[in-house]
N, C-alpha and C positions, 0 to 999 in steps of 0.2 A: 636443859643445857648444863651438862656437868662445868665444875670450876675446877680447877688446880691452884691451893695457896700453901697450907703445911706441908714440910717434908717428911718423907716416908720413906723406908728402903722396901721397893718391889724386891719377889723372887728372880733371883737371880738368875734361874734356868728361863724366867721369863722376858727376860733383856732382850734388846735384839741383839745379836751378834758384832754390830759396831759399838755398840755402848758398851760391852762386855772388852773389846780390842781397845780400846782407850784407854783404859787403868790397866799399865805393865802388869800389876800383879792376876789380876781376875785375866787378861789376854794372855798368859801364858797359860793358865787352866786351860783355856778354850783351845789353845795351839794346841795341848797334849792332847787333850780326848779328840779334835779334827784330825791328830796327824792319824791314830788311830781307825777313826772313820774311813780317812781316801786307803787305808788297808784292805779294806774289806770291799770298797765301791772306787777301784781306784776311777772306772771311764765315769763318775759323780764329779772326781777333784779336773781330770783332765780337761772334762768341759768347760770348764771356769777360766781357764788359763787364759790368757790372754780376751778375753769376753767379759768387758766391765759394765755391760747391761747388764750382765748375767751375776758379778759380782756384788754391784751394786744391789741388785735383789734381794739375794743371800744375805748381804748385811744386813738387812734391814728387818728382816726374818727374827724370831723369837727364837732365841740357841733349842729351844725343847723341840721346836717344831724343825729345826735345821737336823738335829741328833736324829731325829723319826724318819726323816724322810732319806739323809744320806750314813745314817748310820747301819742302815740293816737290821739282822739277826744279830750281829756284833754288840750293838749297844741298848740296851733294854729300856723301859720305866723305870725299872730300879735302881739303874745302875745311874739313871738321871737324875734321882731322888739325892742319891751318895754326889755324883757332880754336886746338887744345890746345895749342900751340906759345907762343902771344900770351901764352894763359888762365897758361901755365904759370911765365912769365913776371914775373907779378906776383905780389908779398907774400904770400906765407899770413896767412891770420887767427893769432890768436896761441895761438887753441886750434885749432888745425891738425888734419888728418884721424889718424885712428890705424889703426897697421896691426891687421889682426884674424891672429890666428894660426890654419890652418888649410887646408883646402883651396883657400881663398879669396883667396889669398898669389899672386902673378903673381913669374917667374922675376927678374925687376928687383928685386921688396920680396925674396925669398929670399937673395940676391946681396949684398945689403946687410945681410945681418945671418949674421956667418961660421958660429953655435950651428943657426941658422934652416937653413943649406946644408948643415949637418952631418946634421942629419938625413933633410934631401929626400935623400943620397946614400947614405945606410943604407938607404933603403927602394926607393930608385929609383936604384942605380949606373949614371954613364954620362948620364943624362937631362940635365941642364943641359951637360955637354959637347956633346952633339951639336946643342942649341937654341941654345947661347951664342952663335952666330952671326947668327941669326935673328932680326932685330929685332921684327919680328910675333910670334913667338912668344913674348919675352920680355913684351910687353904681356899674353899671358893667363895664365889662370889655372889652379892645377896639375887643379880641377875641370874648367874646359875645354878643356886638354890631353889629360886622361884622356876626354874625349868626343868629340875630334877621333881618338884613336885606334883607335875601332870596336873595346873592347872588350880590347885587348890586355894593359891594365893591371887584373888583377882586383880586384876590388870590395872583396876582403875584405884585399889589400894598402891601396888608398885607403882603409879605413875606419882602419886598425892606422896609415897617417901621420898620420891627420887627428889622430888619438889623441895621436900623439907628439908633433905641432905644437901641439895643443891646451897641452899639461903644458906644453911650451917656455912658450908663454906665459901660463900664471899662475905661474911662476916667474923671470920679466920686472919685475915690478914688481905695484905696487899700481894699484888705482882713479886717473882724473883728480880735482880738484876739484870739477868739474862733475857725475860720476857720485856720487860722495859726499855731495852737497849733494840727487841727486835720490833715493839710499837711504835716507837720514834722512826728508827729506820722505815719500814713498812708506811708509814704516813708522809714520809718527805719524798719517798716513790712518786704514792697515790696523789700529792701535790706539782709532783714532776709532768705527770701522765697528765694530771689538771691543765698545768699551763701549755703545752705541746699539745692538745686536743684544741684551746683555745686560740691557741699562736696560727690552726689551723680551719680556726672559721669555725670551730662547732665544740660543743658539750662532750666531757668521760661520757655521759651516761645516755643510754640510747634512747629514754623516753622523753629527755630534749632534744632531740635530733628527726624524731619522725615526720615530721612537720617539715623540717627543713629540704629546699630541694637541694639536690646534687651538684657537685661543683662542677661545672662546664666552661670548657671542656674540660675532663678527666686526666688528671698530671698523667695515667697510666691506663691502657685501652687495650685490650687483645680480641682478635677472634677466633681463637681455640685455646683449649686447654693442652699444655706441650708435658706430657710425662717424663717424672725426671728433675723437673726446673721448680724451681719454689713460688707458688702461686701466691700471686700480688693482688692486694687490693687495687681499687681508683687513685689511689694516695698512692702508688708505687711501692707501700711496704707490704710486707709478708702477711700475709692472711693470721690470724692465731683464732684459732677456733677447733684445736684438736677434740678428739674422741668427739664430735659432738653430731649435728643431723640437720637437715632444711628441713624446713615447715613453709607450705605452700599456703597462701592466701593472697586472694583481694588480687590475683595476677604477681604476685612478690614472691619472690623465692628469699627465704630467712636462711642462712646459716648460722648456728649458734654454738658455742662448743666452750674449751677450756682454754682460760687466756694463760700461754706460757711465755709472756713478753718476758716476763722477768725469772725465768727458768733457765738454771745454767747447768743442768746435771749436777748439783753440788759441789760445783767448783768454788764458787765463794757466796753462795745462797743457801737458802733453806726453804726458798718458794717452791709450792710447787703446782700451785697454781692463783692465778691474781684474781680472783673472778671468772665469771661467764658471758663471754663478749659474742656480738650479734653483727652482723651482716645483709645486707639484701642488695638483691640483684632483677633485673625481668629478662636477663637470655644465661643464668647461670653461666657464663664466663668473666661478666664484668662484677665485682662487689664492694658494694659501700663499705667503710667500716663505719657501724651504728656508734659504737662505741660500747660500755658494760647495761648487760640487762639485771646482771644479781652483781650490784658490789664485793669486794671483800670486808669481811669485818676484819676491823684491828686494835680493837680498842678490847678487844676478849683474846686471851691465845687458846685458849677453848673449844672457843664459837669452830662450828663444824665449817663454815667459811675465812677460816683466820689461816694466811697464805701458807700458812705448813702444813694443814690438812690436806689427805689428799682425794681432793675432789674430783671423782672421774665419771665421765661419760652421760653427760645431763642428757635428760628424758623432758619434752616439752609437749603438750595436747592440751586440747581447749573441753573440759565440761561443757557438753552441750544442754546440762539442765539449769549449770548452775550462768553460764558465760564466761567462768574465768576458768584463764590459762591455769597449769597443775606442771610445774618444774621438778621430776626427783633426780637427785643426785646423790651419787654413789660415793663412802669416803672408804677409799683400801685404806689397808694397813689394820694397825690393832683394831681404830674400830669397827670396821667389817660392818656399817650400818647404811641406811638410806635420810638423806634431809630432803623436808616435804614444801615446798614454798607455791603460795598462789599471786597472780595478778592480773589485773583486769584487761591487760594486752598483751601479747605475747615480747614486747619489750618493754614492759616491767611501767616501774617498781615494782618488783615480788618481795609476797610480805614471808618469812619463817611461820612454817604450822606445825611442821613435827622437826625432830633432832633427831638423834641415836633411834631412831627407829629401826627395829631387828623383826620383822613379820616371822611369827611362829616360833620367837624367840631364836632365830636360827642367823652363825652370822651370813654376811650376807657378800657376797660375788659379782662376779659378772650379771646382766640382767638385760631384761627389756621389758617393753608392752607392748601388747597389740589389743587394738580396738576392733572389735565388731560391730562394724557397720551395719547390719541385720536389725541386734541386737541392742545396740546401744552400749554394751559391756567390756570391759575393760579389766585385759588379764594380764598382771604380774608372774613372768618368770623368771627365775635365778638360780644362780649357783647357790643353795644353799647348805651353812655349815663350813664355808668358803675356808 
């Protein structure tokens, strides 16, 4: 589990795009070289117009990867190189990027901190001497060093630094303001939801709730499903179990998915998603709401469950060797990784087993699995390098 505590100035080709629009001076760089770009692709700029799905994506985009994809033949690597140069240039904002401690650290952020070089050299003697020359190479990252080496560097050395750099950095400092200000908030939520599940006869968490029977009669009853309308629980509110899937057992139909109660588009949030909340039903049109099977953490801003992550499209199956459930969850955005959680029911407690998990070092996309019934076997596929 990587931390975030000292600040750092990221490259700034590697911002996303709203971070870079936020500081007048770096948002007018990025204005010049975009207005530039819809010259060349202008049906790229047209699409966006009025399409604030479509914007909102774009922001959130890393400017290097925005320049590649709507820049063309017009705007090169090069010429992105001289952009970071300019970008780099100008003022940081005054809450400025913060280094994250971990494998995710490039030879430059290790360099700059003597504790930080101390221990890349315990675990990897020799490695920054023979890069240190290497201007290219001090730009990446010790994860993409280890993937440009085909393997050389074993897995189970990169997991034991990550380990090390991790502790380096929660014994760096405390929390920003900013992060502070969104665990308070983010906890008087999760106290909110507490007492409103309570005020309603049952537990947040759906492995107090299995046991319980259903409230009869149901405040809210259908016998079809009506396309179009927003499907309601027994409780009469909106179902929240986006991106997610039914798991049939025991005669129960489970829906489990991504809880967006407190998802606003970024109108005045940051959530973007609260946990992974759970449902059951026995004619799939009526559904309980369980309540959450994986809480959010908030006490980490981090933690690949800390409601600004964006946790998409959970994957749930039961090991049949082992008996326990196996939750992966996908987080877009920069970290483009899989989090691995087990538990003995399929509504939970699930305990965390892997983080940042990249199979094949690759990052990582859309996905799924399917099992072989035959076989017993179980195959991961994804967008990989996402």
């Amino acid at each position: 589990m990587r931390c975030i505590f000292a600040r750092k100035r990221e490259k700034a080709h590697r911002q996303s795009v709203m971070k870079l629009m936020q500081n007048p001076a770096t948002g007018a760089v990025v204005g010049q070289i975009m207005q530039k770009a819809r010259g060349s692709r202008g049906d790229v700029a047209k699409s966006t117009e009025g399409n604030k799905a479509l914007q909102q994506m774009l922001a959130g985009m890393k400017f290097e990867s925005l320049l590649l994809k709507a820049g063309g033949n017009v705007i090169s690597k090069e010429m992105i190189r001289n952009i970071n140069e300019t970008l780099q240039k100008v003022p940081k904002n005054k809450d400025g990027a913060k280094m994250k401690y971990g494998l995710d650290l490039t030879l430059n952020e290790i360099d700059s901190d003597a504790d930080c070089a101390a221990v890349v050299d315990r675990f990897l003697p020799g490695l920054r001497d023979k890069l240190g020359q290497n201007p290219q190479a001090r730009g990446l990252s010790l994860r993409k060093l280890a993937q440009y080496t085909g393997g050389l560097i074993p897995q189970q050395a990169l997991d034991a630094l990550d380990k090390a750099l991790q502790e380096l950095g929660r014994s760096a400092g405390g929390y920003t303001a900013a992060e502070k200000a969104k665990i308070l908030r983010y906890s008087q939520i999760l106290e909110q939801d507490k007492a409103r599940a309570k005020a309603a006869g049952r537990s947040l968490y759906a492995w107090e709730n299995v046991g319980r029977k259903p409230q009869t009669p149901a405040k809210h009853h259908q016998n079809a499903i009506e396309p179009g309308k927003p499907f309601l629980d027994t409780e009469g509110k909106r179902i929240q179990a986006h991106g997610g899937a039914i798991f049939h057992e025991d005669g129960v139909y489970y829906w489990y998915g991504e809880n967006k109660e407190h998802t606003d588009g970024g109108k005045s949030s940051t959530i973007w998603t609260f946990g992974i909340r759970c449902y059951r039903s026995e004619d799939l049109m009526n559904f309980e709401d369980l309540g959450l099977i994986i809480p959010p953490v908030l006490d980490d801003p981090d933690s690949c469950l800390f409601p600004d992550k964006r946790v998409d499209r959970p994957h749930i199956f039961k090991n049949e060797s082992t008996g326990k459930y196996v939750a992966w969850l996908k987080l877009s955005g920069n970290e483009a990784c899989f989090a691995v959680l087990t538990a003995d029911a399929l509504t939970g407690p699930y305990e965390l087993q892997k983080e940042n998990y990249r199979p094949l070092g690759k990052e990582v996309g859309d996905f799924d699995i399917v099992i072989d019934k035959e076989t017993g076997k179980h195959y991961l596929y994804l967008v990989a390098g996402h």
